[in-house]
C-alpha positions as CSV (number, residue, x, y, z in Angstrom):
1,X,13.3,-17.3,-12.5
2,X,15.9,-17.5,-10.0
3,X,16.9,-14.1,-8.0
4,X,20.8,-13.4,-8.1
5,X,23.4,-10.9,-7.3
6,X,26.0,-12.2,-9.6
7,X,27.1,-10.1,-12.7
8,X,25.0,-11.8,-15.7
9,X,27.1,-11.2,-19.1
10,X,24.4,-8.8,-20.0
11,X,24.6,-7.2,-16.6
12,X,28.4,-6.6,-15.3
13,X,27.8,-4.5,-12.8
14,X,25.3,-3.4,-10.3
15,X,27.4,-0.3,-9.2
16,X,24.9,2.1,-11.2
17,X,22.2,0.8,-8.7
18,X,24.0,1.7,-5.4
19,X,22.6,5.0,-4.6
20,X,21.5,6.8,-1.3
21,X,18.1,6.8,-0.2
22,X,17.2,11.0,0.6
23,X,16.0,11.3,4.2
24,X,12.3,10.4,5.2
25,X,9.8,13.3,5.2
26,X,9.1,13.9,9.2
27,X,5.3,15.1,7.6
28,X,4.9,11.7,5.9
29,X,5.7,10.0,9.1
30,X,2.1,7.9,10.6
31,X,1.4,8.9,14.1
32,X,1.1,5.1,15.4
33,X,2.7,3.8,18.8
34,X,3.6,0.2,19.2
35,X,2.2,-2.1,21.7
36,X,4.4,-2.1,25.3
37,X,5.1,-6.1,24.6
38,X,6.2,-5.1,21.0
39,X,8.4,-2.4,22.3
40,X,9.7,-4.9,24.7
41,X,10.4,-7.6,22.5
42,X,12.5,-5.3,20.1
43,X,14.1,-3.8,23.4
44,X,14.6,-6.9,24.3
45,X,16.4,-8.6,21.4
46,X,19.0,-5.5,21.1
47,X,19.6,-5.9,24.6
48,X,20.5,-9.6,24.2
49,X,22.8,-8.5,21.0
50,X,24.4,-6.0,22.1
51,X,25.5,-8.2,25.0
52,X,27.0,-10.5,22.6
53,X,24.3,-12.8,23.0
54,X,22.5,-13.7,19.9
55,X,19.1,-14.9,20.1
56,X,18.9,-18.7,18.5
57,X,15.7,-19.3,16.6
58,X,14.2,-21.6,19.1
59,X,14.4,-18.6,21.8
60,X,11.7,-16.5,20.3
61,X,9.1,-18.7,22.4
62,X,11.0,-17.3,25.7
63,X,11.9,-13.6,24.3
64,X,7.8,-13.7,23.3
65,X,6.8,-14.8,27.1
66,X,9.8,-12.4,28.6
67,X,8.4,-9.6,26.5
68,X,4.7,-9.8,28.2
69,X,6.3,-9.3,31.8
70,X,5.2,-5.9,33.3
71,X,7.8,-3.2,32.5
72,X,9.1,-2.8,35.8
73,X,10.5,-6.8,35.6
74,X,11.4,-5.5,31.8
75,X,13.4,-2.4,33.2
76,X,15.4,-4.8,35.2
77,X,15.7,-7.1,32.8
78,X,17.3,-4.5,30.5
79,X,19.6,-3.1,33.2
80,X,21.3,-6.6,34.0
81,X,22.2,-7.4,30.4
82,X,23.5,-3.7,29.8
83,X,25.5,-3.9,33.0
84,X,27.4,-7.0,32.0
85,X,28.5,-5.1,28.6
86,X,29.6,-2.3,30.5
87,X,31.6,-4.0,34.0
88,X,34.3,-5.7,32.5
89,X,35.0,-9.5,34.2
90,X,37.9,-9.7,36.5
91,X,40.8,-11.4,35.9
92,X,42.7,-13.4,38.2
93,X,46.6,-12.6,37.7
């Protein structure tokens, strides 16, 4: 059975289905801490979007390698692509 999104005639609508989620419970929450290369990586890839660059599937190899540098070389690595979001270029006019 193929999965689908589109109104079936005995199905019109899926509007009775959109509903809120309620807040997570902070007690439920697992004490757990991620991995510094893990914490990198995700640091990493919003860094990268947010700079309007998109990761390509083929550049998970480098983002993988970048992500095991120590987090000084991270730090920096963070701080160049944040600065190019924030400084526009200038123009010649």
């Amino acid at each position: 059975m193929a999965h689908t999104t589109t109104p079936t005639p005995d199905r019109l609508s899926w509007a009775h289905d959109d509903f809120l989620l309620p807040p997570p419970n902070p007690a439920q929450r697992l004490n757990l801490t991620l991995p510094a290369r893990d914490v990198h990586r995700l640091e990493l890839h919003a860094a990268l979007t947010t700079a309007g660059v998109a990761p390509m599937p083929g550049d998970r190899e480098a983002i993988d390698h970048l992500s095991t540098l120590p987090d000084h070389v991270h730090t920096a690595l963070h701080r160049w692509l944040t600065h190019t979001t924030r400084q526009p270029a200038p123009t010649n006019s």
